[in-house]
N, C-alpha and C positions, 0 to 999 in steps of 0.2 A: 504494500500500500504506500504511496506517495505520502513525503513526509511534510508538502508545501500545507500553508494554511488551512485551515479548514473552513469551508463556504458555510459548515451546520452551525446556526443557533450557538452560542455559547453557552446552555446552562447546564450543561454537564460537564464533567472534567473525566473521560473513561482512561483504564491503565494503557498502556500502549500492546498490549498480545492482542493480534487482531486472528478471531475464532472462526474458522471456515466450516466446519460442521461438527457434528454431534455425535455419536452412540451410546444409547442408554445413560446411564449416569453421569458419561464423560464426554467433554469436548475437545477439540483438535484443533491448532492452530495454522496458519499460513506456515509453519517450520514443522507441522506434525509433530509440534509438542503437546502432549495428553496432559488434561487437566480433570480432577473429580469434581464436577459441579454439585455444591452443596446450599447454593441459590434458588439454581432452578428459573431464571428471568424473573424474579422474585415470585418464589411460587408459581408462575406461573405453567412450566414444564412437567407437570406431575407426572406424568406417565416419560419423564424422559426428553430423549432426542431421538425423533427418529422413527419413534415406535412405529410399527408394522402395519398397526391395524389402523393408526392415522393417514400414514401414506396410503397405505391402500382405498380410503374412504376419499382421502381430501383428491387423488389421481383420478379416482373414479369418477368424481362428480365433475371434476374440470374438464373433462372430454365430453361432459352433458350438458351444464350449465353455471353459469357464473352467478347472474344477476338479474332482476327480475324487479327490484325496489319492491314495496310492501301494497305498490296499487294491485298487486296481485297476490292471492294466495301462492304460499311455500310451502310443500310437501314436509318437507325437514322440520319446518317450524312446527307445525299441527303435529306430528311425531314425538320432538323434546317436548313439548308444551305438555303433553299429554302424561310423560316419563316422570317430568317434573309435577306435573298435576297429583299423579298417583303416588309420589313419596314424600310429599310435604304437607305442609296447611292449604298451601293456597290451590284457588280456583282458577285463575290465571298468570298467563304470562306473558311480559315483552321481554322484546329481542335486541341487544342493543348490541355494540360494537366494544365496547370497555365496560371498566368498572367504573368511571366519571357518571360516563352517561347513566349508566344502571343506577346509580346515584342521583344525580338530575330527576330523572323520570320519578323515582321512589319518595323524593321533596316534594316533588311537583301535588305527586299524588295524595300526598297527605294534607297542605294545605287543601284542595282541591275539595275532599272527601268530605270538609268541616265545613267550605259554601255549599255543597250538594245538601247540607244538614240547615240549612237556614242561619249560617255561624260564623261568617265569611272572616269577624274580626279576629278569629284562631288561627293565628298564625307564624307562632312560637313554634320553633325545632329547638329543645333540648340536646346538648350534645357536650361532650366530656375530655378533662383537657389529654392530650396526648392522643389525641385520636388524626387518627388522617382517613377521608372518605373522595380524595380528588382533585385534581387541580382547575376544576371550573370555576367559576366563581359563587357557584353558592353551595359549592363542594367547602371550598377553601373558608367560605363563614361558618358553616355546618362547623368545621372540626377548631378554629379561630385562632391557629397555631400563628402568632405576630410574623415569622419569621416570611407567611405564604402569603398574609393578607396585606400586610405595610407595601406602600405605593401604589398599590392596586386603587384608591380613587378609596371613597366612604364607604365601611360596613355595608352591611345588609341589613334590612332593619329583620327583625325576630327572629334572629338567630342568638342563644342563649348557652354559654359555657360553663360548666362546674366540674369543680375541683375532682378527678379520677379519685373513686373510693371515699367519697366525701358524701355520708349517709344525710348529714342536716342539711347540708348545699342544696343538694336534689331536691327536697322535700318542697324545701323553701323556696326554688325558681320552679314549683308547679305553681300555676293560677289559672285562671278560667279563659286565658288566653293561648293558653299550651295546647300545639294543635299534635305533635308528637315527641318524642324521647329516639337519637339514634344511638347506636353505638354498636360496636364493632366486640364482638362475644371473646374474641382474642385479639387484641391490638397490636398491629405492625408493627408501625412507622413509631410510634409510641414510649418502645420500649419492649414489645413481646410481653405482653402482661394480660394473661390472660382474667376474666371477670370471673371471679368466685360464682359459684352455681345460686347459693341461695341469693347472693346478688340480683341476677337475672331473673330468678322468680319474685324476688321485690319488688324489682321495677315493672315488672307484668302485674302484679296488682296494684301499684300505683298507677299507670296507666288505664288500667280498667276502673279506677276510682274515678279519675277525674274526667274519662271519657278520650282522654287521649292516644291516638295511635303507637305503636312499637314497631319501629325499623330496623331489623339487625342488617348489618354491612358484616356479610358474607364475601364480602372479593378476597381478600385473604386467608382466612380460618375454613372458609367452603369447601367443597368437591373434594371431602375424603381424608383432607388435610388434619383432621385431629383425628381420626380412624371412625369418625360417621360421617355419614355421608354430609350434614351438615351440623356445622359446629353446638349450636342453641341443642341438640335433640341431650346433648348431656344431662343438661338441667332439667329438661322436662317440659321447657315453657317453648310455645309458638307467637310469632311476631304476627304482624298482621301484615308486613313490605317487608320483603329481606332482598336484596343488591347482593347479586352473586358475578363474576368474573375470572378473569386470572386462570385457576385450574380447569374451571367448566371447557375451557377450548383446549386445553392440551398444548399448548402455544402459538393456535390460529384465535388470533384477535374476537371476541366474544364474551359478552354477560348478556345480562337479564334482569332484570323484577320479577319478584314474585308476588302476586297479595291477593288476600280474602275477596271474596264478591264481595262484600260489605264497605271493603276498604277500598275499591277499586269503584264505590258505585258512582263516583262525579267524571271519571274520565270515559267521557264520550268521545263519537265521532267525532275527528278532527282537533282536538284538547291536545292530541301527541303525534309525534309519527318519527320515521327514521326513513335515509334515505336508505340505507346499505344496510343496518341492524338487521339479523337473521337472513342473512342473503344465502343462498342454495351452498356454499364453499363453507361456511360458518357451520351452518346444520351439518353437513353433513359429519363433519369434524366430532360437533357438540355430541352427535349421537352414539359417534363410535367410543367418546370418553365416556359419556353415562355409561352405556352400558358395560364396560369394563370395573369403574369405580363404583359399582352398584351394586355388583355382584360380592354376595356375602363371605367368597372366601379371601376378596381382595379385601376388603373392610379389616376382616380376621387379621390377616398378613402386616396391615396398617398399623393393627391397635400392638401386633406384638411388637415391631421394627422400632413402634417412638417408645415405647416400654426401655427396649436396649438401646437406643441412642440417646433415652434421657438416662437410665443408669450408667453410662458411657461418660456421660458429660459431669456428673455428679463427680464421678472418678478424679475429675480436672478439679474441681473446687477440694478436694481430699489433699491433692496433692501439691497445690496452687493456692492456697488459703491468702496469700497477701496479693492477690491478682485476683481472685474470681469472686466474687460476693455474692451473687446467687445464678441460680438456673431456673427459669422460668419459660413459660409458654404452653403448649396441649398441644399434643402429636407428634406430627413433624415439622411443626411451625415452632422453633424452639429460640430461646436470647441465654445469652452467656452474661452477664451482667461483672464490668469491672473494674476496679479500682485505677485504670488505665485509659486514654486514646483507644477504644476497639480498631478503627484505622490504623492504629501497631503494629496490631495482630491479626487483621485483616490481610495489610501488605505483608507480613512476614509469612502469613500462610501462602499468598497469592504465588510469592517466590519460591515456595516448596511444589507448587499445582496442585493448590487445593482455594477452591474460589468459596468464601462464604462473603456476606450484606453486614452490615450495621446498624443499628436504630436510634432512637434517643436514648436519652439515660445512661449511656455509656454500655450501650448492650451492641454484643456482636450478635448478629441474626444468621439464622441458619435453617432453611426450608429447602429441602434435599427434594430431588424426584421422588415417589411413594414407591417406585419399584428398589429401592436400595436394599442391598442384602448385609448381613454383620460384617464381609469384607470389608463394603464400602463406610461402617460405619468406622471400624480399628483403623482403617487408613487414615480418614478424617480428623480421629481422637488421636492419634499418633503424631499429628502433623500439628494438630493445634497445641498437644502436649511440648513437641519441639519449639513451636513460636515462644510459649509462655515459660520456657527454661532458659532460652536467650535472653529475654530480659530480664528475668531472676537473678543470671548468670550478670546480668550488666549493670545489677543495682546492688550485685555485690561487689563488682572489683571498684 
């Protein structure tokens, strides 16, 4: 790759290994240097690189059809909708192209649902600090992180923040203007901190108290990622909008809303639309992930791998007690929490080819493919164990 300027946007800064393809767990560079992907395009790659039964789905349809926009009935679409229909709460679904959008849409619909009610002034979204739900703009007030919203022009108006884990906060920014509560059932971008279960069922009956809707933001924690099929089913409780993304495509671009016919009952004809959302190359993709990650011995296989890769990681904090502060997260959406720069130990693992993410709070994140086996986990833990003895090593002499 040409090492003149770069014509792209400047707001990323990526390492310079430029990745030509994939296999299963691992990526390959322009030198055919093998790296263990323990990222995943942030969660995104669940099933991998490459997988079989993608290619063969996403090949298939592209010698059929591409594109269609949504003036027309999608075969694919009526199919997931239905997949998703039968294992969740909801009665419906849209199709959208990310997690933003799947977000967009899921706002949209919640104010929406409260003028369908005769209520139009309910128009509070509750939402909780450390969260990230997208970089749109009323993604970016949804989660009210300064760092995404400063320069962008004035807030949003009823968009409402409180303190992550702050019981009185919450209680207290409910009022009869609260049109929903969003949050994210395991948080990213955050921190990797996942919401205590009876949490979740708290704020499902706060919710139901004051009439207000439940949006969980499934783009990260979703499609299998904590070893059910969707994160919420731990606790017990169902949202009324869940924003799903990321894994659901297997890494062809795609999410969704989900939500009750109740919730869903102010978006009529013409209220939404997408031009590309659910286009015939998305579905066909989408369907061949459902029904892989659906299937209950991959579940199975899920719930044992994050069992061993969080005992795995524990192993680091035993051994690393002045570097590692905690291990947190659910599944395979896991954060190393530590007393350090994560970007350290980030770049120090990156150097060994082994690629894991970082979050706030000073957590390394680590959302591996779901097909990983105990190899790919000892390599990982071996590699990270090596970063975190170099610097041990380097605050002793």
């Amino acid at each position: 790759m040409s090492a003149s300027p770069s014509q792209i946007l400047p707001v990323y800064s990526p390492p310079q290994e430029v990745f030509v393809r994939g296999e299963g767990a691992w990526l390959f560079t322009d030198k055919n240097e093998r790296y263990l992907d323990f990222i995943a395009g942030i969660a995104v790659n669940a099933l991998g690189h490459a997988h079989p039964a993608l290619v063969d789905a996403l090949t298939g349809q592209a010698q059929k059809l591409w594109h269609l926009s949504n003036m027309f009935r999608v075969e694919g679409q009526e199919r997931l909708a239905a997949k998703y229909v039968e294992t969740s709460f909801a009665d419906v679904v849209f199709f959208t192209n990310s997690g933003t959008e799947a977000i967009e849409g899921a706002l949209k619909m919640a104010r929406k649902y409260h003028t369908a009610n005769g209520q139009p002034e309910r128009i509070d979204i509750i939402g909780f600090s450390g969260s990230f739900h997208g970089r749109s703009y009323a993604a970016i007030n949804a989660s009210g992180n300064p760092n995404y919203v400063e320069g962008f022009g004035p807030r949003l108006p009823g968009y409402v923040q409180v303190p992550f884990g702050d019981h009185d906060a919450f209680n207290a920014a409910l009022t009869e203007k609260t049109a929903a509560i969003i949050l994210e059932p395991v948080q990213g971008e955050g921190g990797v901190r996942a919401v205590p279960e009876q949490c979740l069922r708290g704020i499902r009956e706060a919710c139901d108290k004051v009439g207000a809707l439940l949006i969980f933001d499934e783009v990260q924690c979703g499609a299998a990622r904590t070893g059910k099929l969707w994160a919420h089913e731990w606790a017990g409780v169902t949202p009324d909008i869940m924003a799903v993304a990321k894994g659901v495509g297997g890494g062809f671009p795609m999410g969704a809303f989900l939500a009750s016919a109740e919730a869903a009952k102010g978006m009529t004809r013409g209220v939404h639309g997408s031009t590309f959302g659910g286009n015939p190359l998305a579905m066909a993709v989408g369907n061949a992930v459902f029904d892989i990650i659906n299937a209950p011995e991959f579940l199975s296989r899920v719930r044992d791998m994050s069992n061993h890769l969080g005992q795995s990681l524990e192993g680091l904090r035993d051994r690393h007690p002045d570097l590692v502060v905690d291990v947190r997260g659910k599944g395979m959406l896991r954060g190393v929490k530590l007393t350090i720069d994560p970007k350290t130990v980030q770049a120090s693992a990156r150097a060994r080819k082994l690629l894991v993410g970082v979050a706030g709070d000073n957590v390394l994140r680590i959302a591996p493919p779901l097909i990983i086996d105990e190899t790919h986990v000892s390599h990982a833990v071996d590699v990270l164990d090596a970063a975190l003895n170099d610097i041990d090593a380097g605050a002793a002499a």
